[in-house]
C-alpha positions as a Markdown table, in Angstrom:
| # | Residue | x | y | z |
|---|---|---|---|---|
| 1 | Unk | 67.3 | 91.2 | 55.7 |
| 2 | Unk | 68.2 | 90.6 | 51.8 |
| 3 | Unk | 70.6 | 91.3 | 49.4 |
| 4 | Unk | 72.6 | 94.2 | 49.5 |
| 5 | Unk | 70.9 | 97.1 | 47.2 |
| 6 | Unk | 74.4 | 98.1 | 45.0 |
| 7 | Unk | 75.7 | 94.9 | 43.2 |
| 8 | Unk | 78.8 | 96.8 | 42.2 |
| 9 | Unk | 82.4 | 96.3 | 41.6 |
| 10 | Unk | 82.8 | 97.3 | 45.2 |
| 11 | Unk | 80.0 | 94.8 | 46.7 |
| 12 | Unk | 82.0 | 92.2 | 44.3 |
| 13 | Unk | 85.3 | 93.5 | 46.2 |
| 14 | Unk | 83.6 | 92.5 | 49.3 |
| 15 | Unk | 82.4 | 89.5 | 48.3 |
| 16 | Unk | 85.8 | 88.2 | 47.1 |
| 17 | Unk | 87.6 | 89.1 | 50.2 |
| 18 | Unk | 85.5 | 87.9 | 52.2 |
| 19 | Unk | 84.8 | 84.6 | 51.2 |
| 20 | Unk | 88.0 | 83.5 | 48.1 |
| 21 | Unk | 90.1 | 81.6 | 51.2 |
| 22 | Unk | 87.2 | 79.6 | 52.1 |
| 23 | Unk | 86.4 | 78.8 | 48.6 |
| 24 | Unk | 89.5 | 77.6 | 47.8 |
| 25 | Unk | 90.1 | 75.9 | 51.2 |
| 26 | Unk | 86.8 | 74.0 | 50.6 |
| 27 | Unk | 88.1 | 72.7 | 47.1 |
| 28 | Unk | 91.4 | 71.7 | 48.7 |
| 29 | Unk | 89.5 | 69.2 | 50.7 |
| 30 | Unk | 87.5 | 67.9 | 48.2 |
| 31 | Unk | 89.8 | 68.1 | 45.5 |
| 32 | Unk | 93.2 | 67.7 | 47.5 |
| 33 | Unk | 94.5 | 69.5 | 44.4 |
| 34 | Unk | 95.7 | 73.6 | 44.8 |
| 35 | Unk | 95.4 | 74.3 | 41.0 |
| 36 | Unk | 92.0 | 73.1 | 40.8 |
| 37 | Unk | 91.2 | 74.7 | 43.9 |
| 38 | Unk | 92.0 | 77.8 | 42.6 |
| 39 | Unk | 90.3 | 77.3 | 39.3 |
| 40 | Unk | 87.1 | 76.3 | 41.4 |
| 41 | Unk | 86.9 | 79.5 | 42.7 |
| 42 | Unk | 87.6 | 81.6 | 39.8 |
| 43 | Unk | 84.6 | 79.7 | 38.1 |
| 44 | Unk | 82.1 | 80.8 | 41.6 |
| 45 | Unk | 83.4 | 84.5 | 41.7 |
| 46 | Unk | 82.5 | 85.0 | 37.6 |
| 47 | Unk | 79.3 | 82.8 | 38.8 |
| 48 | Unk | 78.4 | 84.9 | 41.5 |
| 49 | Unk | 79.6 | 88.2 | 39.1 |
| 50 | Unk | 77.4 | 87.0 | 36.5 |
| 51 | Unk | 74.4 | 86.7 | 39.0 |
| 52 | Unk | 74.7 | 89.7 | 40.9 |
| 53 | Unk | 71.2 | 91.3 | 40.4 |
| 54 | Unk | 69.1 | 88.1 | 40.2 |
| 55 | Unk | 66.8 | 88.0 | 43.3 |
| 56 | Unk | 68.2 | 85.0 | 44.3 |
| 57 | Unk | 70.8 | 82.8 | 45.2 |
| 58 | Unk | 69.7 | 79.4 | 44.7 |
| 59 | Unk | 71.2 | 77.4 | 42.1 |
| 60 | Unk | 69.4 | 76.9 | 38.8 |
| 61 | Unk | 67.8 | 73.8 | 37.6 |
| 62 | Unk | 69.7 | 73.1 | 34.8 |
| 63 | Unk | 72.8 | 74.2 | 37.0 |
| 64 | Unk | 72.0 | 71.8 | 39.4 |
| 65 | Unk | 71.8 | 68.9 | 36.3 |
| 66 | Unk | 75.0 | 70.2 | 34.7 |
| 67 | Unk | 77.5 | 70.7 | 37.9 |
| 68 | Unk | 79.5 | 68.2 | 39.3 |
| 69 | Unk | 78.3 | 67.9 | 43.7 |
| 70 | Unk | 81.7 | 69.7 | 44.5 |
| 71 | Unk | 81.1 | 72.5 | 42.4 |
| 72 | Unk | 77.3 | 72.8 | 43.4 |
| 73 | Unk | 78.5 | 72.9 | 47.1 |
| 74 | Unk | 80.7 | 75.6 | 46.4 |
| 75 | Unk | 78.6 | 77.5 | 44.4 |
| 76 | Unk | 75.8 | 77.4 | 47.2 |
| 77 | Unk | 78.7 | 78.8 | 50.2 |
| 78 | Unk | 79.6 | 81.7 | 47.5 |
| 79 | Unk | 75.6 | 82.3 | 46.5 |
| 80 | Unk | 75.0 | 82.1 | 50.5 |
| 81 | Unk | 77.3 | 84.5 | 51.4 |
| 82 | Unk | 76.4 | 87.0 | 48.1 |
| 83 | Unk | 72.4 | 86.8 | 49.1 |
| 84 | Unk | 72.6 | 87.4 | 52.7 |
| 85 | Unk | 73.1 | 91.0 | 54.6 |
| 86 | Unk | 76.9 | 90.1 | 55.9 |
| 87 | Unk | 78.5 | 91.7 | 52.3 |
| 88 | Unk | 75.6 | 94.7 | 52.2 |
């Protein structure tokens, strides 16, 4: 169906509530550290803040050359969950 039309504080409320606990569950497995779990998804939200009226939620190149593989795969769940209908 596509992205929600309103990328608003509100859609960002959503987005956060919905998926923060998987985030950070998903960096306490790779990392096995809860401070840099919680960092990990700090940097995805303002990621997926930042991004909120691109048309899409792949990663970009230069992303994909700069990130470490843990952060791309959590980037991808948050940008996933942001460009789908579940959150509109």
């Amino acid at each position: 169906m596509g992205p929600p039309k309103e990328r608003d504080e509100g859609w960002f409320t959503g987005l956060y509530v919905a998926e923060y606990a998987n985030v950070v569950r998903y960096g306490l497995r790779r990392l096995a550290d809860s401070d840099a779990s919680a960092e990990l998804a700090q940097e995805v939200f303002v990621v997926a803040w930042r991004r909120r009226n691109e048309k899409t939620g792949e990663l970009l190149a230069h992303e994909r050359l700069t990130l470490s593989p843990v952060r791309i795969s959590a980037y991808q769940v948050i940008l996933d969950a942001a460009w789908t209908d579940r959150l509109g």
